[in-house]
C-alpha positions as CSV (number, residue, x, y, z in Angstrom):
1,X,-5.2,-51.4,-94.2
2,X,-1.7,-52.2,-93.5
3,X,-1.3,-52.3,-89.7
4,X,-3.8,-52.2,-86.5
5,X,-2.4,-48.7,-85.8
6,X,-3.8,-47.5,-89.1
7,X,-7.2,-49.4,-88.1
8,X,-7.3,-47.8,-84.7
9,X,-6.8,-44.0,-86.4
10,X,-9.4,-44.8,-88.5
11,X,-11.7,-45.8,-85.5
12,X,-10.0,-42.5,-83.5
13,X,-11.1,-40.7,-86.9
14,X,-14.5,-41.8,-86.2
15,X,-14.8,-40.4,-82.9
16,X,-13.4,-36.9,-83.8
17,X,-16.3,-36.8,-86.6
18,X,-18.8,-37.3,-83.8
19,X,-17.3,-35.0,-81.7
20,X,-17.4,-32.6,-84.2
21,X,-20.8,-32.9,-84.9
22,X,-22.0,-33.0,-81.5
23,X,-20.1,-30.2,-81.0
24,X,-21.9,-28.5,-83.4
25,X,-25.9,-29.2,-82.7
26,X,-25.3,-28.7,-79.3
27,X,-24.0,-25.3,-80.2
28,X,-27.5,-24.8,-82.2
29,X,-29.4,-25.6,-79.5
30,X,-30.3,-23.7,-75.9
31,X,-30.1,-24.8,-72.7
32,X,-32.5,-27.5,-71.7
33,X,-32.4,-31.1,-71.0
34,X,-32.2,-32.1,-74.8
35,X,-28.8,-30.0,-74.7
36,X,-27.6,-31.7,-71.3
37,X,-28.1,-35.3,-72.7
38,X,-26.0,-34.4,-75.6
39,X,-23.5,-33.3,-74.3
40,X,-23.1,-36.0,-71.9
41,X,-22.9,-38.4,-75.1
42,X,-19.9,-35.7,-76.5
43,X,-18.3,-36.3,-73.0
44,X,-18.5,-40.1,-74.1
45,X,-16.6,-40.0,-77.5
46,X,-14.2,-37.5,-75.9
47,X,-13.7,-40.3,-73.7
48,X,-13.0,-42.6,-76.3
49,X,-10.7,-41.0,-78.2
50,X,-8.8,-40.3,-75.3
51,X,-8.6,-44.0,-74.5
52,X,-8.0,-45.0,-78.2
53,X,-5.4,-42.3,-78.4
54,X,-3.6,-43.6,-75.2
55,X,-3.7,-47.3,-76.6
56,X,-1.9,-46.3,-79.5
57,X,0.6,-44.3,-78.3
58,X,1.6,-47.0,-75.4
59,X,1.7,-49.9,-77.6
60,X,4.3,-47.8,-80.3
61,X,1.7,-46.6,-82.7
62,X,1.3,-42.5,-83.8
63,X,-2.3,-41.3,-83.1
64,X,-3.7,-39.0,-85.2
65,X,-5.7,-36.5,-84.3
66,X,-8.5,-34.7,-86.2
67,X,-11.2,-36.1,-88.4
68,X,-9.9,-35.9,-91.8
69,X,-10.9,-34.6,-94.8
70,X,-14.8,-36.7,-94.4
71,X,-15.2,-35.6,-91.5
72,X,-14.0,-31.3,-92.3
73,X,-16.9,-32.8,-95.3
74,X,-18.9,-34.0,-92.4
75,X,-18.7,-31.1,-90.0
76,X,-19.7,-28.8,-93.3
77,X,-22.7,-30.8,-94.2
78,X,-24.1,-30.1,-90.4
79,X,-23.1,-26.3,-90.5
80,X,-25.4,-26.1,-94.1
81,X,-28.7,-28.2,-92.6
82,X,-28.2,-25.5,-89.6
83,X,-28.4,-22.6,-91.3
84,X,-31.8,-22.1,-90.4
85,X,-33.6,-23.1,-87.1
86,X,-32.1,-26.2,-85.3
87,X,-35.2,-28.8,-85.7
88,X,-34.4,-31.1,-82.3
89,X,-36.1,-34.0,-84.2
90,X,-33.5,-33.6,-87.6
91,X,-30.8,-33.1,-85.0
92,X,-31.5,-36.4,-83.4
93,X,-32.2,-38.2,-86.8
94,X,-29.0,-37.1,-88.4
95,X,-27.2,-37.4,-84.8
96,X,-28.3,-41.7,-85.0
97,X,-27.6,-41.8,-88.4
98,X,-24.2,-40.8,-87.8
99,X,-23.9,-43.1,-84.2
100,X,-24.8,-45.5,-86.0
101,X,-23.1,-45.9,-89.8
102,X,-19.8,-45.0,-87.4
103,X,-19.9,-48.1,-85.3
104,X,-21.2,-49.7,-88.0
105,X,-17.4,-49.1,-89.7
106,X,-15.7,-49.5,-86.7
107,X,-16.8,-52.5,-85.8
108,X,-16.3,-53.9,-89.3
109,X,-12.9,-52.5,-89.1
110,X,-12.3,-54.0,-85.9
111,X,-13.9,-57.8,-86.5
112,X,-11.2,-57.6,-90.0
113,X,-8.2,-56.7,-88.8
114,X,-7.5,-56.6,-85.4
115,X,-6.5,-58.7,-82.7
116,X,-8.5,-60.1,-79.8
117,X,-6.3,-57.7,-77.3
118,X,-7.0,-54.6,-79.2
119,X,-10.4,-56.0,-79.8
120,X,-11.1,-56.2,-76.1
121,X,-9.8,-52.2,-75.7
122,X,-12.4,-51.3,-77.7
123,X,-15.8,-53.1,-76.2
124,X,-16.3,-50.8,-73.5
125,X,-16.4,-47.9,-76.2
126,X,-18.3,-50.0,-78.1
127,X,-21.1,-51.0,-75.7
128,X,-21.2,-47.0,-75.0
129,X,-22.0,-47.0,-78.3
130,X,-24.8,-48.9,-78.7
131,X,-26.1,-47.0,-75.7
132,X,-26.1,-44.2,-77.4
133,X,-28.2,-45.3,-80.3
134,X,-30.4,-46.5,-77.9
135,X,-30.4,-43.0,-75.9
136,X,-31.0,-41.2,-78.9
137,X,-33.8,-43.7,-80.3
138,X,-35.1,-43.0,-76.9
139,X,-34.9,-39.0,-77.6
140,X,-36.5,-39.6,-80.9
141,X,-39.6,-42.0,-80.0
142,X,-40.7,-39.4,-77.1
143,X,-40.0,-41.8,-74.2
144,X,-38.2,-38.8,-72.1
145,X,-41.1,-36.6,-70.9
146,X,-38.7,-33.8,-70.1
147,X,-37.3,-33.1,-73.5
């Protein structure tokens, strides 16, 4: 990658996938407290991107909006496995699976080519991160009695 502008859109790119998909399993499931906790975690990487977005834009960098084309692959993928009945169980297994090969990337991304300022912008999101795999190992293992 050739600048940290283009390392930051890729993270940004990251966080309209998940949007996207949250976006979409929450629009398979009804209203219940499953639903709620999701969609506070979709409020999180709105969050983020905002904040990424704003970074770049202040510090003289372009920021890209969308997903690109993995992620329209992505949001295609999810629209296929929900053709049927939304499984809460598959949702939260492919929801971690995708939490967690994302800040997998951006992390890697980050550590490799960007600077300890930019770096330090993106801890907060990161840490929300990792809360969120652990929220949604949480969901998965049974520990919240009212899903």
């Amino acid at each position: 990658m050739n600048n940290s502008f283009e390392v930051l859109n890729k993270i940004l790119q990251g966080e309209h996938m998940a949007i996207k998909q949250y976006q979409a399993y929450i629009g398979e499931l009804t209203d219940g407290p499953l639903r709620n906790h999701l969609t506070a975690i979709l409020t999180d990487h709105k969050e983020h991107a905002t904040r990424i977005s704003y970074y770049i834009q202040t510090n003289g960098g372009q920021a890209e909006e969308g997903a690109g084309f993995i992620g329209i692959m992505a949001d295609w993928k999810t629209h296929l496995a929900n053709l049927g009945e939304a499984e809460p169980m598959k949702i939260l297994e492919h929801l971690y699976d995708g939490e967690d090969k994302g800040l997998a990337r951006a992390v890697q991304y980050s550590e490799q080519y960007l600077s300890s300022a930019e770096k330090e912008v993106l801890e907060p999101i990161f840490s929300d991160e990792h809360d969120h795999l652990k929220q949604l190992q949480n969901l998965r293992s049974g520990l919240y009695s009212n899903i």
